[in-house]
N, C-alpha and C positions, 0 to 999 in steps of 0.2 A: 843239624843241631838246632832246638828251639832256641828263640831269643828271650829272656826273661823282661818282661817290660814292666816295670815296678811304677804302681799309681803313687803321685806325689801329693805327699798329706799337704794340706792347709790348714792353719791357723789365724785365730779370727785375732784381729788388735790388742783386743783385751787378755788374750791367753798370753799373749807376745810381751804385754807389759808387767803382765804378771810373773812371767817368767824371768825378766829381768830383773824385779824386785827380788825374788826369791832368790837368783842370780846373788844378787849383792848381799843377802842376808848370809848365805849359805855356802859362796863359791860357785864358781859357773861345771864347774864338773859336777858337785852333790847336785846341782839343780837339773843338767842335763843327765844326768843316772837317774834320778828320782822322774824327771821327767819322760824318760825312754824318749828323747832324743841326743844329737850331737853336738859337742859342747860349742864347735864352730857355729852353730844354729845360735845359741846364745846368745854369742858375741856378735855377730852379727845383727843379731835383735837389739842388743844393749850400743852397739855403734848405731846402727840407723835412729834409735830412741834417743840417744844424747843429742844427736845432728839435727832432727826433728824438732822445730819449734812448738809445730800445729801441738802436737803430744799431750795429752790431759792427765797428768799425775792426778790421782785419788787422794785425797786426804782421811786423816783416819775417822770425821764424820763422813766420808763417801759422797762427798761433792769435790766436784774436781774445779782445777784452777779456774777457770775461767768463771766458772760459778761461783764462787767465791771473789770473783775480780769483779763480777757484775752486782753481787750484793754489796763490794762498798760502794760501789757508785750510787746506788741507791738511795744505801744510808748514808751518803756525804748529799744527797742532793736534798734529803729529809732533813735532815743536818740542818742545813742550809736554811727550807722553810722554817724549821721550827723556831730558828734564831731569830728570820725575820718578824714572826708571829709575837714571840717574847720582848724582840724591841716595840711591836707597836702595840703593846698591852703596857708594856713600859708605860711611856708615853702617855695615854693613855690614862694611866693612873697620875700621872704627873697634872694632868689637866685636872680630873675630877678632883683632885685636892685641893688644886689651886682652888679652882672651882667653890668647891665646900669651904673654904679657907675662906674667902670671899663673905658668903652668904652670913656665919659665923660671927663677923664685927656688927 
């Protein structure tokens, strides 16, 4: 009797999270039907992806978390200069008035 030896497919992160979401949209059965896989495949994907912190959800501009967590950093740190910028323009002008105020009598 031959032994049937069945190659085991692999799926890249991204199919995986994909599947998950579609999962959640649709049901994990419409997903694993639609997907011609096994709906334990799913859950199992959807349990590893909840439990998984590293995990980069996409947002619907297609940047995922963490790129979005590095762009506020950015702009809170731009933030930051631009405010300092504007207090010593302040400033600044506070002097040149006195200043011109001065000159004036």
């Amino acid at each position: 009797m031959a032994e049937k030896t069945r190659k085991r497919r692999s799926f890249s992160d991204e199919f995986k999270l994909e599947a998950a979401e579609l999962a959640n949209k649709i049901g994990n059965s419409n997903a694993a039907r639609e997907l011609g896989i096994n709906e334990s495949v799913i859950r199992n994907w959807k349990k590893s992806l909840e439990g998984n912190q590293a995990v980069q959800t996409a947002t619907p501009s297609g940047k995922t978390s963490s790129d979005l967590e590095r762009e506020v950093r950015r702009l809170e740190k731009e933030n930051r200069y631009l405010k300092e910028i504007n207090n010593i323009l302040k400033k600044s002008t506070a002097i040149f008035s006195a200043d011109h105020m001065e000159r004036s009598k």
